[in-house]
N, C-alpha and C positions, 0 to 999 in steps of 0.2 A: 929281509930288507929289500924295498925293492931299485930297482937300476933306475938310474936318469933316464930320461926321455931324449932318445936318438932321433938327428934330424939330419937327415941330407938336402940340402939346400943347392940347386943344379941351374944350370943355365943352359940349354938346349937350344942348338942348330946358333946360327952364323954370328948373334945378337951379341954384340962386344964390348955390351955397357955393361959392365958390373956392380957398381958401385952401391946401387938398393941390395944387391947379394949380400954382397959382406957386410951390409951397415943391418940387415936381416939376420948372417949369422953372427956377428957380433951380439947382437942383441939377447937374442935365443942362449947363446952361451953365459952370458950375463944373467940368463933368468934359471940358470940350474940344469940348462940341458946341453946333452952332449952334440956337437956339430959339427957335420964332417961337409967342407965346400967341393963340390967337383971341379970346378974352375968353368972355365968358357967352352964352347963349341963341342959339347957333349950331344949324345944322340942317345932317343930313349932307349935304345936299349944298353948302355952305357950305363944310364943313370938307373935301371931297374937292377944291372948286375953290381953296380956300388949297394945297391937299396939293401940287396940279396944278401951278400959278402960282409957287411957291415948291422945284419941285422938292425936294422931302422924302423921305429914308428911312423914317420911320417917322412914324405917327400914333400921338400917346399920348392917348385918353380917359377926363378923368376925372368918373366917374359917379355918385352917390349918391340917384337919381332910382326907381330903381328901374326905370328903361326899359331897361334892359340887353340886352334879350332884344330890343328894336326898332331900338334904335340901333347895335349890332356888327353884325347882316346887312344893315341897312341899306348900311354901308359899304363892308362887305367885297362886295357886290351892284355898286355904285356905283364902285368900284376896278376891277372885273372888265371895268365898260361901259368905261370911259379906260384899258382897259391898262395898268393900273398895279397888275402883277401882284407886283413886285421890294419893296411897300411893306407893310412890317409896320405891322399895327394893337393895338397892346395898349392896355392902360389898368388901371384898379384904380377900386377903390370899393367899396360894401356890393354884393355878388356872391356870390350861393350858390354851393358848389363844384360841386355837380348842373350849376346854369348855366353856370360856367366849361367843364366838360366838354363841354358840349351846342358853346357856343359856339369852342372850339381845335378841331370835327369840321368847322367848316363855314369855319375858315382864321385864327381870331381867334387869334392869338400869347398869350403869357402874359399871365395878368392878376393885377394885386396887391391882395391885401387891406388893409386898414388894418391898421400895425406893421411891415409893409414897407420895408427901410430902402434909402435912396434910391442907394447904393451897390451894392443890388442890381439895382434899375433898370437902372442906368448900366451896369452890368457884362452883364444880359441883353442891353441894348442894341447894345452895342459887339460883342460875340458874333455876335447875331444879323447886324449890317449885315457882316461879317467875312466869315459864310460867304456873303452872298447879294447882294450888292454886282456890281452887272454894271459891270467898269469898264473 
């Protein structure tokens, strides 16, 4: 049998809007997977050792800080040190498409814009853990 699909859903450095978080992991949980929220003002390496500790598929951050550009290499750098090569990191937030691009070159999964409907979330999700699921 296999496990639901674990998801950490984090929010990283100062950004104190929550609220696409949890209506994120609300969703995500409604769609059969397990979701654990870090809460506010987490630092990547917070969120790598909840990722660790909690055995997670996928890291979902959600950003409107505009630290984008520090906070995705940061983790995906931090994932690479713990071997925890099998763990998609996406998220959404205000994300120029220029930065999207920069950042899916150096390993960051899809990222969603605001109007994003949470079903498509749920759907890249379930795909992505599909093909790459070492089990």
């Amino acid at each position: 049998m296999n496990r639901p699909i674990r998801v950490l859903v984090a929010k990283v450095g100062l950004d104190g809007h929550d609220r696409g978080a949890k209506v994120i992991a609300s969703s995500l949980r409604d769609a059969g997977m397990e979701v654990i929220y870090t809460g506010l003002r987490q630092t990547p390496e917070m969120v790598v050792n909840a990722a660790l500790q909690e055995d997670v598929d996928v890291i979902g951050v959600s950003i409107l800080s505009g630290a984008h550009m520090t906070v995705f290499p940061k983790l995906v750098n931090l994932l690479k040190e713990k071997n925890m090569n099998d763990v998609l990191v996406t998220g959404g937030g205000i994300i120029p498409e220029e930065d999207m691009n920069e950042l899916h070159k150096i390993g960051v999964g899809k990222l969603f814009a605001p109007g994003t409907t949470t079903r498509e979330i749920a759907e890249y999700i379930k795909e992505f853990v599909s093909k790459h699921r070492q089990f």
